[in-house]
C-alpha positions, 0 to 999 in steps of 0.5 A: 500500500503507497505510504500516502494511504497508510498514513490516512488509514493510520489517521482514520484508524488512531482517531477511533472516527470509523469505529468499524474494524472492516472499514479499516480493512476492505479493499473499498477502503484501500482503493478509494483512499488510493484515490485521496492519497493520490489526488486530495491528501490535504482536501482529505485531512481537512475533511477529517480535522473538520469532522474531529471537530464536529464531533467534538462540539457535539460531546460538549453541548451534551455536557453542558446538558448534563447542568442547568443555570451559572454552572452551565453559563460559566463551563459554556465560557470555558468551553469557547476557550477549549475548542479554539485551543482544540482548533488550533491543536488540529490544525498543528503541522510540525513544531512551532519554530524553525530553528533557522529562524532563531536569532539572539535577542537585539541587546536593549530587549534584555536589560540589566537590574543593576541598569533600572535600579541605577535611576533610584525611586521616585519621592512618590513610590505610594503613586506608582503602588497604587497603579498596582495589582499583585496577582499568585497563581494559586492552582497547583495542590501539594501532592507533588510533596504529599500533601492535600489540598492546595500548595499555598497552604504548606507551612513553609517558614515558622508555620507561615505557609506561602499565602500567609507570607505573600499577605505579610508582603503586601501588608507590608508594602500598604503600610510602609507606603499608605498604599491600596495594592490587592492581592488576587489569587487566580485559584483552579477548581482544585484549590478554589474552595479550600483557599476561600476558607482559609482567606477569612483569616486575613479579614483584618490584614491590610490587604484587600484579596480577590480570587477568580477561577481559571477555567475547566477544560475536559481531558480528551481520549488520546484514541478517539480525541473525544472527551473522557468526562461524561457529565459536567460534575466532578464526582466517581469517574468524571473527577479525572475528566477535568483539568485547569489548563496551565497558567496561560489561561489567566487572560481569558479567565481574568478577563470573563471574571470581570475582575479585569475591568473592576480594576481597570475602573480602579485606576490600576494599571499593571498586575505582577505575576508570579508563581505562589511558590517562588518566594523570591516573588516579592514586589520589586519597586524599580522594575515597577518605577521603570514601567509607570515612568515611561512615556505613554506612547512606549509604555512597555507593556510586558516584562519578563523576569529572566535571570542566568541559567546554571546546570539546574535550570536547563530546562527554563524557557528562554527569550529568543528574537523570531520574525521580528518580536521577542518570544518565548522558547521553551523545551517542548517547542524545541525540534529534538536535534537541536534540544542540546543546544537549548540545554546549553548555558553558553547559547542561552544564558538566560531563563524565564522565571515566570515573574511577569508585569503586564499591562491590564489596559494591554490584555483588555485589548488583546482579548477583544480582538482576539489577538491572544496567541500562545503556543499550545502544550499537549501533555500527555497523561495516563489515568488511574484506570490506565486510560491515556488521555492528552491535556492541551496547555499554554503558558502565561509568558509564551504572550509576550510576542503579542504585547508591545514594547515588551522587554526582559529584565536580567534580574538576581538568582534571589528572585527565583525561589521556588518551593518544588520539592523537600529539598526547596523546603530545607533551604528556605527552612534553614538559616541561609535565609532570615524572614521579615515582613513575609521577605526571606534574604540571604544571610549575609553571612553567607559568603557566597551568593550561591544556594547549596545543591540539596538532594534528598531521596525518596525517604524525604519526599513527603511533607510529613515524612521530611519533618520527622527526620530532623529534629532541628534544621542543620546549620547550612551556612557553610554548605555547598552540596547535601545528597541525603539517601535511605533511612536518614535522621538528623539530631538537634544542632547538626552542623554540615559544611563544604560537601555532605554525602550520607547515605544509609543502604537498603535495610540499614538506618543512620541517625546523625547524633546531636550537635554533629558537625560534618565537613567535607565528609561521605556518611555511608551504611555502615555509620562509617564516616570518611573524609570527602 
């Protein structure tokens, strides 16, 4: 059979649309798609992306059948997103950039900190606060770290969790300044409810807080690319039908709430982004002062927090100059031949840290007009029952091409410090770090800027489990590398500097004893300890 007609045979047959095993099989199939292949492959797989979507659309309106009243109008919303997204995924043809096209961002695009911070702050920083929205993306859970429920609610300092340390910094901020920055918490139908009850606590906290849901969209069968879910309820089996389909989605959600436009009435003018996890996310009142005192005409409307790459950030999406904008480039859209090279630190010294101000005048007009382009994510998953479905996802910095006058901002490593892992945790629990007014900084006694590499093993890999291991948190001034594995506890007052290994083998259990100081030393099964 030529290779054209295998390829629509296979593309019939994956998609699931014949449903039928012999029309996969007889020779009126083969001869008439002999026929397509032959003249009309293109005319053919447009006819097929059309009836995908068709058939899409159906299952939707039967889903949205399946409720009555503001439910249903609200997932109607979300689903106006979910099929342009669908439309668009169909439509894909190969990766979503030539790598020839690629070319380094022109040397204005991405300026220095050190080069904002140099023109000071203006006498009237409370004018330039008050145009200002601080905005967390709240819908990720904890289960990564073996917790339920949502990720801002884990204790991460002094039994302060990460909401309660973004409430002290912007509380901070309103009193130091007599200002009114609010707090809005974009949550996901995941994290919404638990996050509403906790907020009563902060009624009396000087810091107004707003939350609006990001939308719900159905994950799709990967064999029939039809809806897993089969009513709009998140109850039995449909509960992992549904998904929130990553932090791009903050634009249209934002902007159907109609917190957009409450804001905008306000007199608010930009909002700074940031993942709730990032504890280097503060407020930063010069790249703020940078924006607002910009003539109106070349009023940057987007910037990127992007700060050097070492080998841990890999990964990172960077900034790249491609068709004459600045764009985001991340991993997934990169063609496999060329991935190494996107890992390297010498071609892109950069990374994004998803700390991101945006105008909100900026993103009205571009949801208006439509005009919202990001590259979409497809993120395979398997489900519990083993059936294996696809997510379709954008990310909030992959905008950037469509905003004018955006820019990047070459900020420091401290204001990347995110929470993923245990061994995060361990870091920002320690006293490499002091906390006030919701801010951790460095000690300053410290002598390199640098955090310590930390590798903790399965053992440590939960919240809970993590807390039992150690008694007290070690002394890490003095540290630059930790691998903990196996059975591993710490006493009170451990000391550990230079390079730390410690490993307790299948079966056996280490406890480091009390007021231990270990440098430059491998701890390994049999409680032997040797000079590293």
């Amino acid at each position: 059979m030529p290779e054209g007609v295998n390829s629509v045979v296979r593309l019939l047959c994956a998609t699931g649309l014949t449903n039928h095993e012999e029309f996969c099989n007889t020779d009126w199939h083969v001869s008439n798609t002999t026929q397509v292949a032959n003249g009309g492959m293109a005319q053919f797989q447009e006819m097929m992306r059309q009836q995908l979507e068709s058939s899409m659309h159906t299952e939707l309106e039967k889903l949205l059948d399946t409720t009555t009243g503001a439910e249903r109008e609200v997932s109607k919303k979300d689903f106006e997103g979910f099929k342009n997204l669908f439309h668009r995924f169909l439509q894909v043809k190969g990766p979503s950039v030539e790598w020839i096209k690629i070319q380094r961002p022109p040397e204005d695009s991405i300026q220095p900190y050190d080069k904002i911070a140099a023109r000071g702050l203006p006498d009237n920083v409370a004018d330039s606060l008050n145009k200002l929205v601080v905005v967390k993306l709240n819908g990720g859970l904890g289960t990564s770290m073996g917790c339920k429920g949502p990720k801002s609610l884990i204790s991460v300092r002094n039994e302060n969790t990460f909401l309660d340390l973004t409430v002290q910094q912007i509380e901070h901020l309103n009193k130091t300044y007599n200002t009114d920055v609010p707090l809005v918490l974009m949550n996901s139908f995941n994290t919404d409810e638990d996050t509403k009850k906790i907020l009563q606590k902060y009624t009396h906290h000087r810091v107004k807080i707003h939350t609006f849901n990001q939308s719900r969209y159905p994950r799709i069968n990967k064999e029939s690319l039809l809806p897993v879910a089969t009513s709009l309820t998140m109850t039995g089996q449909n509960t992992e039908g549904w998904y929130p389909p990553g932090h791009g989605d903050i634009y249209a959600s934002f902007y159907n709430s109609g917190l957009l436009d409450q804001l905008i009435a306000q007199g608010k003018e930009y909002i700074f982004v940031s993942n709730i996890d990032n504890l280097g996310a503060t407020v930063d009142l010069h790249i703020l002062h940078h924006l607002v005192s910009q003539p109106n005409g070349k009023r940057c409307e987007f910037v990127m927090e992007v700060t050097d790459k070492t080998r841990a950030d890999v990964k990172g999406g960077t900034l790249i100059q491609y068709e004459g904008k600045l764009r985001l480039l991340e991993i997934a859209q990169v063609p496999k031949a060329h991935v190494d090279e996107f890992k390297s630190v010498s071609k892109f010294k950069i990374f994004n840290t998803n700390n991101l101000w945006i105008s909100l005048a900026a993103i009205k007009r571009l949801q208006e007009q439509k005009a919202m382009d990001m590259e979409i994510i497809v993120n395979p998953k398997t489900l519990d029952g083993g059936q294996n479905v696809v997510q379709l996802e954008t990310a909030v910095g992959a905008a950037i091409k469509c905003f004018d006058n955006a820019l990047g901002i070459n900020v420091p490593r401290s204001r990347f410090l995110p929470v993923k892992t245990t061994s995060d945790l361990l870091l920002v629990m320690s006293n490499l770090y002091s906390l006030e007014a919701g801010s951790l900084t460095m000690s300053p006694k410290r002598e390199f800027p640098t955090t310590p590499h930390v590798k903790l093993g399965s053992s440590f890999t939960k919240v809970q489990e993590y807390l039992t291991r150690f008694e007290s948190i070690p002394d890490m001034l003095e540290l630059d590398h930790l691998t903990v594995s196996g059975d591993v506890t710490f006493g009170k007052n451990v000391s550990l500097k230079g390079t730390v290994i410690i490993i307790a083998n299948h079966g056996d259990r280490i406890d480091i004893p009390a007021g231990s100081m270990l440098e430059n030393k491998i701890v390994s099964g049999n409680l032997r300890i040797l000079d590293h």
